[in-house]
C-alpha positions as CSV (number, residue, x, y, z in Angstrom):
1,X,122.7,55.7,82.6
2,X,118.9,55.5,83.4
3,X,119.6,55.7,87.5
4,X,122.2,59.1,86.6
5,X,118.9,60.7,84.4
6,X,116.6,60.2,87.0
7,X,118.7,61.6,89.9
8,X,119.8,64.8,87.4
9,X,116.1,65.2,86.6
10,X,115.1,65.1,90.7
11,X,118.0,67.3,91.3
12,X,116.5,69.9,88.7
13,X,113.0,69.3,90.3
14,X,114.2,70.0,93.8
15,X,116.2,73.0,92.7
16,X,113.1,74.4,91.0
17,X,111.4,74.0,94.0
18,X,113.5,75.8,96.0
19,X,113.4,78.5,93.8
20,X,109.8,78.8,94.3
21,X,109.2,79.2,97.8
22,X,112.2,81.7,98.1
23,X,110.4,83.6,95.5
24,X,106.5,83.0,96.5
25,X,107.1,81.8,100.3
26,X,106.8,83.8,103.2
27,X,107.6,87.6,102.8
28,X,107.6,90.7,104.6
29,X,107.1,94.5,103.1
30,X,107.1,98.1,104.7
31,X,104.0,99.3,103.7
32,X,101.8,102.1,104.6
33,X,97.8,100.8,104.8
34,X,95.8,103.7,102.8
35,X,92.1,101.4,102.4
36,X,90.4,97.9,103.3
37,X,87.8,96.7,100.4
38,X,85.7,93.7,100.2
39,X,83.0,91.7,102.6
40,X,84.7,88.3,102.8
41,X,81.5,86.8,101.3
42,X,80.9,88.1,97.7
43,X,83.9,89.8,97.1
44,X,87.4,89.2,98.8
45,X,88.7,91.0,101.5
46,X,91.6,93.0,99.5
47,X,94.4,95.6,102.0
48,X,95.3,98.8,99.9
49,X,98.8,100.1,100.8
50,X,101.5,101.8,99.6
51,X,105.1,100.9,99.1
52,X,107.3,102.7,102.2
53,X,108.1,105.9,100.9
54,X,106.8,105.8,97.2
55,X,103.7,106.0,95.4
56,X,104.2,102.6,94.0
57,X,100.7,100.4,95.0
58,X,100.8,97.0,96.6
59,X,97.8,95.4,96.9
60,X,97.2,92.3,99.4
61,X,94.6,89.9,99.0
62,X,93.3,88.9,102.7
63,X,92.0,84.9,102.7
64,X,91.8,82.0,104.8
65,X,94.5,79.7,103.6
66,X,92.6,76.8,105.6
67,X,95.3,73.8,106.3
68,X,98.2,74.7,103.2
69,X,101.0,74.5,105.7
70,X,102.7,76.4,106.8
71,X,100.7,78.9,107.0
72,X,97.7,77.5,108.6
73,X,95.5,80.9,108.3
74,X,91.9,81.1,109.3
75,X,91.5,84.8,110.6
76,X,91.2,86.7,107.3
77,X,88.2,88.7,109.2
78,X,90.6,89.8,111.7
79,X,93.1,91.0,110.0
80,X,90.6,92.6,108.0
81,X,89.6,94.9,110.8
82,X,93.2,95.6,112.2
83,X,94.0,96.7,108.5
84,X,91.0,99.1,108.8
85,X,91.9,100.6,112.4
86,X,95.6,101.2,110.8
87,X,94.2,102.8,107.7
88,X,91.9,104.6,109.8
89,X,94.3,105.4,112.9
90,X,97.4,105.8,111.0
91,X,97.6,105.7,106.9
92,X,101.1,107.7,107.4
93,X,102.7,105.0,109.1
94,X,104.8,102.4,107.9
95,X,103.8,99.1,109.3
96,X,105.1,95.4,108.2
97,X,103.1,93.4,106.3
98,X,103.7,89.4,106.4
99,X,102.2,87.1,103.9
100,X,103.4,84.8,100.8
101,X,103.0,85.1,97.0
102,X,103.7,87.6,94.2
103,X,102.4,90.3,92.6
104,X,101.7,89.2,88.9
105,X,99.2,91.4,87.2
106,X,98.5,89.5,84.3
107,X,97.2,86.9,86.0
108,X,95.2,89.1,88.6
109,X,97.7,87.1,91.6
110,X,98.3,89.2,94.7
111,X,100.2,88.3,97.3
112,X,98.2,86.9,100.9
113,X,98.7,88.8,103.6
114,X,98.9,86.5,107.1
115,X,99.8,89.3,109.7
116,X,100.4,93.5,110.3
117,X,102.9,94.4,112.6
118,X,102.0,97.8,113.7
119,X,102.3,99.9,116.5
120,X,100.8,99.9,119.1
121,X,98.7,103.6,119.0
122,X,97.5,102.3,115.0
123,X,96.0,99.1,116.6
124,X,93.8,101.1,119.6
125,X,89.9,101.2,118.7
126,X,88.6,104.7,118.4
127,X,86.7,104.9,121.7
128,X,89.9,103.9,123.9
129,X,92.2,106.8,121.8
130,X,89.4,109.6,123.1
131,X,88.9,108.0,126.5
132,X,85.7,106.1,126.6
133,X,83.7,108.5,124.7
134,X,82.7,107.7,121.6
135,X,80.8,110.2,119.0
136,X,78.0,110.1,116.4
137,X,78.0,111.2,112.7
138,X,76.7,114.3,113.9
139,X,79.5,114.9,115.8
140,X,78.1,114.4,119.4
141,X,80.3,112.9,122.2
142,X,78.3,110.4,124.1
């Protein structure tokens, strides 16, 4: 009886635990980027985007996740930046964004995002979009 309660009770565990990384593992949403926030230091780097063709916010928290397989992320900073240049380039495009976690606002949890797929054209740094010129805040090509 004891050996049929202990294999019930690891059958409810492992259940459970599937559960959990279908519902917090890795992820993808169509998202359009509108705003980066956050210096890595102090505060942590957060993505603002949209929900594809609603109003409804998503935001993405953007961290290291060191050594927690699978994900093995240590380019937050990166990403960082290539959210920026698709806010910047493109905040009307839908891109993918690929992380892990939930949403649950009563316990301040966002999801991680680990990559952006994006096109190509959102992804180009300023100076390469205007061929090799770059301009001031005064507006002067240089």
């Amino acid at each position: 009886m004891k050996q049929k309660l202990t294999i019930l009770l690891a059958m409810i565990v492992a259940v459970f635990l599937v559960f959990v990384y279908f519902r917090i593992g890795p992820r993808s949403w169509d998202v359009q980027v509108t705003g980066v926030t956050g210096d890595g230091r102090h505060v942590q780097y957060r993505i603002e985007t949209l929900r594809a063709g609603t109003t409804d916010p998503l935001i993405f928290r953007n961290e290291d996740a060191g050594f927690m397989p699978p994900y093995l992320k240590f380019d937050s900073a990166d990403l960082q930046s290539t959210a920026s240049r698709v806010a910047r380039n493109c905040p009307e495009t839908t891109v993918k964004m690929n992380g892990y976690s939930m949403r649950i606002p009563w316990l301040d949890m966002f999801p991680n995002a680990t990559s952006i797929q994006a096109p190509e054209e959102c992804l180009k740094s300023p100076t390469s979009q205007t061929g090799g010129a770059s301009t001031n805040r005064a507006g002067v090509r240089h």
